[in-house]
Backbone bond lengths (Angstrom), bond angles and torsions (degrees), N, CA, C in turn:
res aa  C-N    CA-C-N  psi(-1)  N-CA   C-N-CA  omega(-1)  CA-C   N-CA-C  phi
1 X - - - 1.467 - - 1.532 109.87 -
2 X 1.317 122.22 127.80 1.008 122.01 158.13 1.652 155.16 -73.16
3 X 1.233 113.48 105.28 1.645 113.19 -157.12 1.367 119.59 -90.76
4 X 1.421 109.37 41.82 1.856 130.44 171.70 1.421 98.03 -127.90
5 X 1.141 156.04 16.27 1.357 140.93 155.68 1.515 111.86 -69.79
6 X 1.286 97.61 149.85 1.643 127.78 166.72 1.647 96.52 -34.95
7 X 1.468 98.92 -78.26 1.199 116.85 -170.58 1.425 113.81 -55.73
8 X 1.115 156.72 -37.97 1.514 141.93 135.53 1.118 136.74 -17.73
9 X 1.268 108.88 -59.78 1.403 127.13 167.32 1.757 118.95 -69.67
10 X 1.187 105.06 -4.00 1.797 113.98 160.23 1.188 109.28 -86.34
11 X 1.328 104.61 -20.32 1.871 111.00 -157.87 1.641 92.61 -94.52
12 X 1.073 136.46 -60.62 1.480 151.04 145.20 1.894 96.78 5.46
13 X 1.803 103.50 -92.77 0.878 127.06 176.61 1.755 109.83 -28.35
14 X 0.961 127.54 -88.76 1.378 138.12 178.39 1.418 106.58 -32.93
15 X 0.820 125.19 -45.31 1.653 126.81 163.46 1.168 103.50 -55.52
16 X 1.623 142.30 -75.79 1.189 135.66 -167.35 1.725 118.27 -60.29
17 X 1.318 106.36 -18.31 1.549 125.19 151.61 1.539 128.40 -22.08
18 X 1.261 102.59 -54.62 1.234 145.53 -133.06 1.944 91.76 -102.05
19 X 0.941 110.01 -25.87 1.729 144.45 -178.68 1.181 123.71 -98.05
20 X 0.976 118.11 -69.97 1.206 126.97 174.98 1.494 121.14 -161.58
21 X 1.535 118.55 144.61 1.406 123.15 160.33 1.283 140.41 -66.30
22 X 1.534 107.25 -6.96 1.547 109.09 -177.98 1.423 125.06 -55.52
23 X 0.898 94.70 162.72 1.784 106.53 -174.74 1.736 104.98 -142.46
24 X 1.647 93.42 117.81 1.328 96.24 -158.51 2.062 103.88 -106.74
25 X 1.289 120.56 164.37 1.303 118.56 -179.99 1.251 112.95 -109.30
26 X 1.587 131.31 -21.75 1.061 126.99 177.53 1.652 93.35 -134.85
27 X 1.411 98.23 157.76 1.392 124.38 -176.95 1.724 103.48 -114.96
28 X 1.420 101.46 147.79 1.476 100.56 169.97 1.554 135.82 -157.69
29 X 1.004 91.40 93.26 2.238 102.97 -166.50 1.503 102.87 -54.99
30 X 1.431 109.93 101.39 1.798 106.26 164.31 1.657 96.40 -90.58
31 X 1.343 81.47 120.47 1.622 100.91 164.78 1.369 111.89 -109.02
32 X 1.349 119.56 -173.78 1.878 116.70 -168.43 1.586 106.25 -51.67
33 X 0.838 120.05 105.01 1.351 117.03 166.76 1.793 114.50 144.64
34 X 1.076 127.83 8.92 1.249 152.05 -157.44 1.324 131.01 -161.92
35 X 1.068 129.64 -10.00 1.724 148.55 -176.32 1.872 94.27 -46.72
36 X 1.327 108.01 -26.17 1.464 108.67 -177.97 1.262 126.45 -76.68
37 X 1.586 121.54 -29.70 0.947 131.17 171.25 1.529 125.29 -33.77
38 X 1.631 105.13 -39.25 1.158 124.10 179.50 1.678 103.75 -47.40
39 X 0.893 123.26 -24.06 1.137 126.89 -152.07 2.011 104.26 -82.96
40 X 1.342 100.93 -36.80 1.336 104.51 150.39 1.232 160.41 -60.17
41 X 1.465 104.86 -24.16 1.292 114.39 166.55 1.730 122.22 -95.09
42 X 1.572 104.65 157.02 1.104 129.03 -155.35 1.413 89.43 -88.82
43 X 1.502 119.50 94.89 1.634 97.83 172.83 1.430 101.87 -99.84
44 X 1.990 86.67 163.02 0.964 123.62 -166.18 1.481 113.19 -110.77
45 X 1.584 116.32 -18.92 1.374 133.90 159.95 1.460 116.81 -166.29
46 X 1.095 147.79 129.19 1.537 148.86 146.99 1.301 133.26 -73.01
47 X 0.961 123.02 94.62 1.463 121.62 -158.05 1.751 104.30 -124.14
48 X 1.823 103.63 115.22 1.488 115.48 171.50 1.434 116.93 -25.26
49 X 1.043 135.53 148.64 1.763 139.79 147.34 2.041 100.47 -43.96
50 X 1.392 90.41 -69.82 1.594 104.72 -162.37 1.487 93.47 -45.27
51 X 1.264 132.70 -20.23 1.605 112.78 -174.05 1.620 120.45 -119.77
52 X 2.061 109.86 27.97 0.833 128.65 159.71 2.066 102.34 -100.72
53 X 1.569 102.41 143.18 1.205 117.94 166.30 1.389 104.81 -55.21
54 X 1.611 122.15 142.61 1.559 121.92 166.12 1.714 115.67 73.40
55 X 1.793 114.89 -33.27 1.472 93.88 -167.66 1.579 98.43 -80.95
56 X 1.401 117.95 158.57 1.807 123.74 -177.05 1.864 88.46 -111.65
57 X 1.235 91.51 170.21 2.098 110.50 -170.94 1.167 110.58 -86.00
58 X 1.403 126.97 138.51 1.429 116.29 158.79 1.043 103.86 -54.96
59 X 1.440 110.27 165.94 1.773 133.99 161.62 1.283 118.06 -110.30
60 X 1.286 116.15 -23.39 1.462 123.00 -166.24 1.238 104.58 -104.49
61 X 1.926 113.15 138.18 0.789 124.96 -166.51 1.819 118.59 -81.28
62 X 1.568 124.16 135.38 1.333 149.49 -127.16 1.108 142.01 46.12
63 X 1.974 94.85 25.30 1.367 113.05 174.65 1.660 110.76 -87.79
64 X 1.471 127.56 69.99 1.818 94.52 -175.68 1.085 131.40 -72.35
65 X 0.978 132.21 -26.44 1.474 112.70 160.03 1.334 100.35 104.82
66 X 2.110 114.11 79.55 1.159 111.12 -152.22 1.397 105.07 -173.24
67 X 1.598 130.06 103.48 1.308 141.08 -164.54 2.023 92.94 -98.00
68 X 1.928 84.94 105.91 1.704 91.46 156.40 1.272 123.95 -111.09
69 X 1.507 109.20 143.68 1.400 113.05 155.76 1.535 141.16 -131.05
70 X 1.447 133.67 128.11 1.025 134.43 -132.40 1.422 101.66 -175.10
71 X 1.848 100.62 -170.21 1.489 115.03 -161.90 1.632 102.02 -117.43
72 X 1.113 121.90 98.31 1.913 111.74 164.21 1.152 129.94 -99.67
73 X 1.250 131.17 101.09 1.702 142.97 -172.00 1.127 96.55 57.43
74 X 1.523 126.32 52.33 1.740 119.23 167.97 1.130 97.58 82.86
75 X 1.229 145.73 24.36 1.613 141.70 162.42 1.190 116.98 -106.30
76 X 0.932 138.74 134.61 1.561 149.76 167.62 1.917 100.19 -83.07
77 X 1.595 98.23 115.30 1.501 103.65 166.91 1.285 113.42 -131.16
78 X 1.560 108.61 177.49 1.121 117.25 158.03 1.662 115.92 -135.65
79 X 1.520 123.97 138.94 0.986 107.55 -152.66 1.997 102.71 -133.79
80 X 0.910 129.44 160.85 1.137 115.78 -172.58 1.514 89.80 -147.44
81 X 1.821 105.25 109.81 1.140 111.09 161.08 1.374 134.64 -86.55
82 X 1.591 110.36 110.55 1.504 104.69 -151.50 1.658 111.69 124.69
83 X 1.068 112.88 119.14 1.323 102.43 173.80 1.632 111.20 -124.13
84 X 1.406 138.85 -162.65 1.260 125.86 170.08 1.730 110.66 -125.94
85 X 1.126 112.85 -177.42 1.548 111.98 173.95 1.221 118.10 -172.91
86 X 1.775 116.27 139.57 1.410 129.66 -178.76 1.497 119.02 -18.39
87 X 1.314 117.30 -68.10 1.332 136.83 157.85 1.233 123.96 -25.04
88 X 1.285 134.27 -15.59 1.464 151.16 167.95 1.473 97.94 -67.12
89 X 1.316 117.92 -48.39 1.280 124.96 -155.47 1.635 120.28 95.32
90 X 1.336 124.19 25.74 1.293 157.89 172.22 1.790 95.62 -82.88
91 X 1.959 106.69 148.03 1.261 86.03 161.27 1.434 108.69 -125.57
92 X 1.387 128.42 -169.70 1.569 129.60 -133.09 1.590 96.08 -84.54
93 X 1.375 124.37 -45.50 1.894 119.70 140.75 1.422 124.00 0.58
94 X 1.404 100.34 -67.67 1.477 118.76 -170.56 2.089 103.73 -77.22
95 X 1.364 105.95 -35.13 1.230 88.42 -151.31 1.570 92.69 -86.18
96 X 1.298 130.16 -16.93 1.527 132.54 173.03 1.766 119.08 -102.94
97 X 1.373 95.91 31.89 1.606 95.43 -179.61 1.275 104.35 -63.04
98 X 1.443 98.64 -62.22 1.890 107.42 -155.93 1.269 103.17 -53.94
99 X 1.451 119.82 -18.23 1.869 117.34 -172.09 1.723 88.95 -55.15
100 X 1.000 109.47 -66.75 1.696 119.87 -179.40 1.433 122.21 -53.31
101 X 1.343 101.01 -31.01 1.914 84.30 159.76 1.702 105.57 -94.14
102 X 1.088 137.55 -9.41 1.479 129.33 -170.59 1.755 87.34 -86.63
103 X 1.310 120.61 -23.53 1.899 102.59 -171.09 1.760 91.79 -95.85
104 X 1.191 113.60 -29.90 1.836 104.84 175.76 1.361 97.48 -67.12
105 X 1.268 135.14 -37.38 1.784 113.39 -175.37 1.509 109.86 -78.42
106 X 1.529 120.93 -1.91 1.518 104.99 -177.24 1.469 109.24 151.78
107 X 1.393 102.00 -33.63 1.955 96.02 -157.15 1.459 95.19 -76.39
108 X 1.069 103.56 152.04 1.696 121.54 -177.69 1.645 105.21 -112.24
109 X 1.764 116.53 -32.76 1.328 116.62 -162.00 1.930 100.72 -120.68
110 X 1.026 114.48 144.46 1.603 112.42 166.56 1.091 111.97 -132.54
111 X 1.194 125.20 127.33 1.452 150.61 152.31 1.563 115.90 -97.08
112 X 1.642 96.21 122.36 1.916 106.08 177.62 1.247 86.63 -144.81
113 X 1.824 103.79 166.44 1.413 127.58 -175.83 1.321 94.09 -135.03
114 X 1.257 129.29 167.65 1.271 158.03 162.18 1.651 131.86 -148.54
115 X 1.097 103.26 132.04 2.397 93.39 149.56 0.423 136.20 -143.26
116 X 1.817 87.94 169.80 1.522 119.24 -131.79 1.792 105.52 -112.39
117 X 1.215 110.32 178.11 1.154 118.63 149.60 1.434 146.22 -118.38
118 X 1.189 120.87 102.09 1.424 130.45 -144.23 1.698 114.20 -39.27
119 X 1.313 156.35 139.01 0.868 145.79 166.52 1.655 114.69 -122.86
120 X 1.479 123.88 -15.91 1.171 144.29 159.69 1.630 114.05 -57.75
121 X 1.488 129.50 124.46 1.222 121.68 -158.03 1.689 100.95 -91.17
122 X 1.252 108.99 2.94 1.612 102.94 177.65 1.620 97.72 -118.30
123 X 1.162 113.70 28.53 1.551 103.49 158.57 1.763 105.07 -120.05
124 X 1.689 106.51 143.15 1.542 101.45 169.02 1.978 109.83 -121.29
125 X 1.052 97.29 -159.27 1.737 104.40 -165.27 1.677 80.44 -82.33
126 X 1.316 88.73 128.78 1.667 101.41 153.59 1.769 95.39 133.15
127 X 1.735 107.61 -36.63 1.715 112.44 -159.12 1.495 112.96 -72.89
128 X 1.400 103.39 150.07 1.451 112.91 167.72 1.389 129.25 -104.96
129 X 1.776 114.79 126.12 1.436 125.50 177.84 0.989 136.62 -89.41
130 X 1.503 141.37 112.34 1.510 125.47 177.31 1.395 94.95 -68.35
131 X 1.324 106.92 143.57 1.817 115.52 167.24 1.212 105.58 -105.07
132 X 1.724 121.44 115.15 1.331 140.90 -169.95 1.657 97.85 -117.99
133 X 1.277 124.53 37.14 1.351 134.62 178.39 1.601 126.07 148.77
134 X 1.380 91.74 168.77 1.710 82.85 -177.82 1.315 107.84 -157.70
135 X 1.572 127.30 171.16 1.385 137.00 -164.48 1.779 87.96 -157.71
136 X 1.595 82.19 102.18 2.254 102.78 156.11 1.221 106.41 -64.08
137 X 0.876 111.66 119.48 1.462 115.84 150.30 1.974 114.80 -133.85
138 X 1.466 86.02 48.16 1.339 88.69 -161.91 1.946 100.39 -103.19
139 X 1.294 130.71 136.02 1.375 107.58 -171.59 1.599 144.58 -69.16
140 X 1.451 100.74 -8.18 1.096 129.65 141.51 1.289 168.09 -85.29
141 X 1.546 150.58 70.97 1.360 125.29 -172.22 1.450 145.79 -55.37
142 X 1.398 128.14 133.96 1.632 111.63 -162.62 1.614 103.66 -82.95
143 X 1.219 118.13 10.34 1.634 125.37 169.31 1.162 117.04 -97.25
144 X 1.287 112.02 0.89 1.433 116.02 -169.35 1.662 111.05 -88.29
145 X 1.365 115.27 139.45 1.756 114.39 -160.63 1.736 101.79 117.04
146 X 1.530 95.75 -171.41 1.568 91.49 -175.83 1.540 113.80 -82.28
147 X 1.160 129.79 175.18 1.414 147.22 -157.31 1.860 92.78 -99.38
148 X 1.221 104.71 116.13 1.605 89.56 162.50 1.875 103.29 -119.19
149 X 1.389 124.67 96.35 1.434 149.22 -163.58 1.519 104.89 -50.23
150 X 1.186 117.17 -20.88 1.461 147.00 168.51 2.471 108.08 -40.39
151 X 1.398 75.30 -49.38 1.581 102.19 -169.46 1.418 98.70 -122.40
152 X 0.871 150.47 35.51 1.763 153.34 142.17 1.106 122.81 129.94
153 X 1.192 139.08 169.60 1.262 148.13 -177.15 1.796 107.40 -60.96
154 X 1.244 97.03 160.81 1.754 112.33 -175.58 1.422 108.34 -82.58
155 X 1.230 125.17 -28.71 1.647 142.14 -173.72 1.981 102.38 -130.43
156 X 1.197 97.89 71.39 1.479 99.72 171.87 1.679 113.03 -79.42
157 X 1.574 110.30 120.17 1.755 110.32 172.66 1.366 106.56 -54.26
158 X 1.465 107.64 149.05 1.735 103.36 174.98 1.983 91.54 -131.05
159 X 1.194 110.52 50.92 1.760 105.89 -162.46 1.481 85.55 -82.91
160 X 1.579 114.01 -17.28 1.793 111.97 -168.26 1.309 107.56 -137.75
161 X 1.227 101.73 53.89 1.790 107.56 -164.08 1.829 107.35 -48.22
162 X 1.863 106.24 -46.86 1.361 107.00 -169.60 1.724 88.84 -117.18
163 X 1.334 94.35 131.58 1.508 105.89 -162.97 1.938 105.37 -80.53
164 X 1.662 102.30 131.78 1.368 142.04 -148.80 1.822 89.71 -63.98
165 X 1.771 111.90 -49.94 1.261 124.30 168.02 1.719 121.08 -58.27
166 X 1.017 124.62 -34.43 1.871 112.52 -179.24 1.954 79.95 -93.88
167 X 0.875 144.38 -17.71 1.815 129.05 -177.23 1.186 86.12 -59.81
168 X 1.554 122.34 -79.15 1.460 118.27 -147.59 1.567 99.90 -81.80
169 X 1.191 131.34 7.51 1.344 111.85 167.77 1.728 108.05 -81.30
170 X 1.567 104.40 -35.81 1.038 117.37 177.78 1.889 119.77 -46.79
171 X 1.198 104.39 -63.24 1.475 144.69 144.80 1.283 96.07 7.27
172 X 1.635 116.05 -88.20 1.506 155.58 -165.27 2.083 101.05 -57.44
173 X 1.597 89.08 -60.41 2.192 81.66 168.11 1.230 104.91 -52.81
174 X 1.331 107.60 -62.71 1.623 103.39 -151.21 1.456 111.77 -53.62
175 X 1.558 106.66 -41.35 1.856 90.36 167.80 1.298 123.31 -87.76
176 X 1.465 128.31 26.81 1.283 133.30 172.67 1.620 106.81 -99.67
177 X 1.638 96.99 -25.78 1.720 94.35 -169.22 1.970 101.33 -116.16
178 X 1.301 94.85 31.64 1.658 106.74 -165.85 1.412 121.01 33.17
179 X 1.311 116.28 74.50 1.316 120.58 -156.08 1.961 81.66 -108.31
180 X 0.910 146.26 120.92 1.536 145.14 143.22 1.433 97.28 -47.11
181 X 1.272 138.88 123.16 1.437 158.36 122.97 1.760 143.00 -98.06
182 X 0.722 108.29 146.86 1.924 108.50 175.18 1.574 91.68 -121.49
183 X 1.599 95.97 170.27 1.122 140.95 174.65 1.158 146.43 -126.56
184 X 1.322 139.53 74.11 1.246 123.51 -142.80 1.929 116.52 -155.85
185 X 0.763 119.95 -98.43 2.070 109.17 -173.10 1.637 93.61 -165.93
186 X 1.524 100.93 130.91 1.486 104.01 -177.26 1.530 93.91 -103.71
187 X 1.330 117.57 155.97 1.746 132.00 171.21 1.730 98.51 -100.48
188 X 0.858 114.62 127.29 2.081 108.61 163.27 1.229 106.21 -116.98
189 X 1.362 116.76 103.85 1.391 139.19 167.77 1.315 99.04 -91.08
190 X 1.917 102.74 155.78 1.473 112.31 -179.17 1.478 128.52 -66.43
191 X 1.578 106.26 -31.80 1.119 115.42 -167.50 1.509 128.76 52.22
192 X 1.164 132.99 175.51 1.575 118.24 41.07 1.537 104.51 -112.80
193 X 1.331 117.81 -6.17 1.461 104.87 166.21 1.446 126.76 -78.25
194 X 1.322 122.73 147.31 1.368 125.10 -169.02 1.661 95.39 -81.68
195 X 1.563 109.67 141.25 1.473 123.65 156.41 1.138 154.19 -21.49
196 X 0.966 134.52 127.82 1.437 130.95 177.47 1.594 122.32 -63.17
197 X 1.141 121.38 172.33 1.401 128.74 168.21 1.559 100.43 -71.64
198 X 0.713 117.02 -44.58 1.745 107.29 -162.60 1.419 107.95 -88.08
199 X 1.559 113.40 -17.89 1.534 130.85 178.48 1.991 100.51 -74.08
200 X 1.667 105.63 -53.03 1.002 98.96 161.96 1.698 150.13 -19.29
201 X 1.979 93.89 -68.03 1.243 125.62 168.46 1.516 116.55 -40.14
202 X 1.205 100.65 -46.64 1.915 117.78 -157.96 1.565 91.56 -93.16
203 X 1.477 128.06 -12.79 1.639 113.52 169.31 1.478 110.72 -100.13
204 X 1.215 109.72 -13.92 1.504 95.37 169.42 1.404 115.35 -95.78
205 X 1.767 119.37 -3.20 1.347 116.02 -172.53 1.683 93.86 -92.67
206 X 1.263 120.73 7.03 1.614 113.91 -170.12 1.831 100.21 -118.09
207 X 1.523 94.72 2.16 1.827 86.75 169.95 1.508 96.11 114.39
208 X 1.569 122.31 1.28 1.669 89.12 -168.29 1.670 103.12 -91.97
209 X 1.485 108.23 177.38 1.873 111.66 175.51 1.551 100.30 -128.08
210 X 1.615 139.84 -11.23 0.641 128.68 -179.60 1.819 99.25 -161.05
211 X 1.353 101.75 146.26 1.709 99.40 -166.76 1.648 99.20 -128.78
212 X 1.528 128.37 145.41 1.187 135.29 -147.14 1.550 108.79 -169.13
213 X 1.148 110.69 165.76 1.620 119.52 179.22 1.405 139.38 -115.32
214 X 2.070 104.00 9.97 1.535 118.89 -138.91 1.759 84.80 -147.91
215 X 1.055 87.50 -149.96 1.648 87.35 179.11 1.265 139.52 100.59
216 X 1.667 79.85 -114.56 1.650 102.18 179.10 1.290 126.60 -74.33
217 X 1.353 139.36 4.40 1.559 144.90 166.55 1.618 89.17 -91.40
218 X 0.934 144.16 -26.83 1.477 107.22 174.53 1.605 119.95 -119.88
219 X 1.735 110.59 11.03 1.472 105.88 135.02 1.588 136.30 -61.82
220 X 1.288 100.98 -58.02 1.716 103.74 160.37 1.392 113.84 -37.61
221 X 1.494 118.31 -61.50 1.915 109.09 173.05 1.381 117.34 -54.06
222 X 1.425 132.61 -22.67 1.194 152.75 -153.71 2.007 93.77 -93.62
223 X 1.328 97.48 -51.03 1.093 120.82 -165.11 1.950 105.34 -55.07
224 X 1.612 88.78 -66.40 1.456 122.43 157.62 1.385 121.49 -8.69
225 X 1.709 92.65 -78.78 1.753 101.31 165.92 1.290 121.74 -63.42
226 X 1.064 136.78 -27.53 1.765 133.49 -173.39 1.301 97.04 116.20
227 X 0.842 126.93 40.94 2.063 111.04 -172.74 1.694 90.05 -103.00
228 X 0.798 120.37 179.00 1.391 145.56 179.44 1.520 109.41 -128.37
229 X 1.417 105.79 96.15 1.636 101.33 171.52 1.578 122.56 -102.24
230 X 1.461 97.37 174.37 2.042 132.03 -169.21 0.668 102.22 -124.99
231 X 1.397 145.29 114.72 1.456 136.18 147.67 1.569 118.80 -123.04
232 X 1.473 126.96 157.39 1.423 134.62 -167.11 1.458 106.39 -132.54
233 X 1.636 117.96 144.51 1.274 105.32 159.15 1.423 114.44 -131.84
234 X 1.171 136.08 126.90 1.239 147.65 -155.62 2.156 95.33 -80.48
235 X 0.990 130.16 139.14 1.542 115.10 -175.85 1.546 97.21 -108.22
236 X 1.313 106.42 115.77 1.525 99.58 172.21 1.581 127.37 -113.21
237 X 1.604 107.13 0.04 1.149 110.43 173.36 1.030 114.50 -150.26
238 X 1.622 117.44 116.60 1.281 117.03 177.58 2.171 130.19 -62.97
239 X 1.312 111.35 112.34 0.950 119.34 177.13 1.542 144.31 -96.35
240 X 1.154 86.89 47.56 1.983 111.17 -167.54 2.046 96.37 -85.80
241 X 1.391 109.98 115.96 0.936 117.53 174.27 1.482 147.55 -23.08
242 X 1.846 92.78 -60.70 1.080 131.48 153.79 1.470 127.08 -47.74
243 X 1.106 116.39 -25.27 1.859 121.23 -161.53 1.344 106.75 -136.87
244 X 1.764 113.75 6.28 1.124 121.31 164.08 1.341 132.57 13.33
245 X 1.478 166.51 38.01 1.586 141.75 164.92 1.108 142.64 -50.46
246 X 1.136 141.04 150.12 1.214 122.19 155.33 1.460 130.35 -80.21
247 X 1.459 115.47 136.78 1.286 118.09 169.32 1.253 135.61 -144.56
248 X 1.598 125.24 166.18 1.322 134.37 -130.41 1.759 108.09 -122.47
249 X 1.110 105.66 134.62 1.472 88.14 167.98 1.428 134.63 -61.31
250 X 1.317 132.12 -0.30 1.057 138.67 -172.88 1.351 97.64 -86.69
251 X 2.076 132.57 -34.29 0.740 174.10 -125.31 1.926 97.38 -113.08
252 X 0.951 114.79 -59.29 1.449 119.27 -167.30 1.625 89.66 -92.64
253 X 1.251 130.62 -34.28 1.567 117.30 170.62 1.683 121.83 -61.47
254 X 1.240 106.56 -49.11 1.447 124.36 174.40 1.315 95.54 -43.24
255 X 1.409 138.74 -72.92 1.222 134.81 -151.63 1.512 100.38 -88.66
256 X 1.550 140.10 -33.56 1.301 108.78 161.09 1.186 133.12 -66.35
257 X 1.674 116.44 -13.66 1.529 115.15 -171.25 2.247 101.64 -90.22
258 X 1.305 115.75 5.15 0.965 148.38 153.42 1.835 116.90 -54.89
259 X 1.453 90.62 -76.52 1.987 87.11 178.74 1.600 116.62 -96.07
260 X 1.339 93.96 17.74 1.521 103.94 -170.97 1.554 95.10 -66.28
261 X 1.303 116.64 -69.85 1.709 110.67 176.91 1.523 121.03 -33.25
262 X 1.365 130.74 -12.19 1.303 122.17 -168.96 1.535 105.71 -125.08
263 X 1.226 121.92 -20.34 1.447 135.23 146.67 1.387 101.55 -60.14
264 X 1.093 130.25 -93.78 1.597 133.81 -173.54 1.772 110.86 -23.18
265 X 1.490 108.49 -41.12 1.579 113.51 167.46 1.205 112.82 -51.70
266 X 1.525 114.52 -77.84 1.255 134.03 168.41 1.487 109.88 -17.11
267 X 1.372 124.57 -62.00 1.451 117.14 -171.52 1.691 120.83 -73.62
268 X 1.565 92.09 -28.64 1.827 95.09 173.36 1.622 106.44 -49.17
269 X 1.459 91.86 -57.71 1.545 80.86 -169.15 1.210 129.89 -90.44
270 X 1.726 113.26 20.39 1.339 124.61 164.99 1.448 103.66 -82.59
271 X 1.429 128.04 -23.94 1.693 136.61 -143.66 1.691 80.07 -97.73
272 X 1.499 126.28 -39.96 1.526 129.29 -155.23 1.709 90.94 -73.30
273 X 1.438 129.20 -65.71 1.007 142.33 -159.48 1.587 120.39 -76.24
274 X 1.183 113.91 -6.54 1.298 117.05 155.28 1.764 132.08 -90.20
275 X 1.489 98.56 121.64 1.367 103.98 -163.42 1.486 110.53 -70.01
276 X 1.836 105.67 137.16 1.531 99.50 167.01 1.126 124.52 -66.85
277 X 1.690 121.57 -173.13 1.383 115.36 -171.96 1.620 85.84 -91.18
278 X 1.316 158.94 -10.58 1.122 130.88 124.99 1.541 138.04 -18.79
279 X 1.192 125.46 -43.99 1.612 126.02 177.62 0.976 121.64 -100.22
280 X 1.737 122.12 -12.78 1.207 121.06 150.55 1.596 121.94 -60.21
């Protein structure tokens, strides 16, 4: 069955109906490192995954699995705590649906975080990346199948996948609220096992700064619809060839639930300072 139809995403919709009327302007994927954020917004309803038509559950743990909606610094969002991923054994349909019902209910802009593992030798565990590009290496595309013209073009440009305007607005907080940040190119590998040394080597010799498992299947859908995306990656494990460790998931949580408070800052007052399509 396919989970990009019109007709799904009515079915979706009508359920969330059923909840609430809001109509939100920005969208926002907390991935590992952000689940807290939630904690800020003013909801307006919370509504399970399991009791939306079409969306499937996280599996992974500090994923709950949890469609909010609410008010952030005068913003209307919608937020989905929890995101999904290839590696579940989900396919790329499934794992970027809700992008497509969160831009059919309203959102125009998306902002998600993820982590990563550093592959850039001037980033360490703890830092935060704007992602100003990206490299699939994922084995699937979620565009892949027929075109329904309804929901975007068949040959969508990706020359500006994460839009040039929320970077440098981003940019502009973070050194207003002394936020230390980088900038640099995420890799989305399938995972779920972490990399090799020599796997390493060959992603930083192809351009990447930070390598990950999430992402990029639902920028391209993001992309798809017209939204204008944000995305962050929190670095939680350093991946320098040479200096090799091993590490643990308990390990990559610790240190995102670490910069999560200063990421989570960071985005409030990225969410405040971006104008609606009202003030534009």
């Amino acid at each position: 069955m396919s989970h990009h139809t019109r007709e799904h995403i009515e079915e979706s919709i009508h359920s969330i109906r059923q909840h609430t009327s809001f109509i939100p302007d920005i969208a926002i994927i907390m991935g590992t490192g952000l689940s807290r954020l939630a904690d800020n917004i003013q909801c307006d309803a919370i509504i399970p995954y399991k009791e939306i038509p079409h969306f499937v559950i996280p599996t992974v743990e500090t994923h709950e699995g949890r469609l909010l909606f609410g008010m952030m610094h005068g913003k209307n969002v919608v937020a989905m705590q929890g995101r999904f991923h290839y590696y579940e054994g989900y396919s790329m349909k499934e794992i970027t649906f809700p992008v497509r019902v969160m831009n059919a209910l309203g959102a125009k802009i998306l902002i998600m975080c993820n982590a990563t593992g550093g592959l850039n030798p001037n980033y360490r565990k703890g830092d935060i990346v704007i992602i100003d590009d990206h490299i699939n290496l994922q084995y699937e595309n979620p565009l892949r199948g027929k075109n329904d013209n309804r929901l975007g073009p068949r040959f969508p440009d990706m020359i500006e996948p994460y839009s040039r305007e929320l970077i440098a607005l981003s940019e502009k907080t973070a050194l207003e609220h002394r936020i230390p940040i980088h900038r640099g190119v995420y890799v989305s590998v399938p995972g779920p096992n972490l990399e090799t040394k020599a796997e390493y080597r060959f992603l930083r010799l192809i351009g990447a700064d930070v390598v990950g498992m999430s992402t990029v299947p639902e920028t391209i859908v993001a992309v798809h619809c017209g939204m204008k995306v944000l995305a962050f990656s929190i670095v939680t494990d350093e991946c320098f060839p040479d200096t090799l460790q091993p590490v643990s998931v308990e390990d990559i949580i610790a240190t995102a639930n670490k910069t999560e408070p200063i990421l989570a800052h960071l985005i409030e007052h990225i969410v405040h300072t971006i104008p609606t399509m009202e003030e534009k």
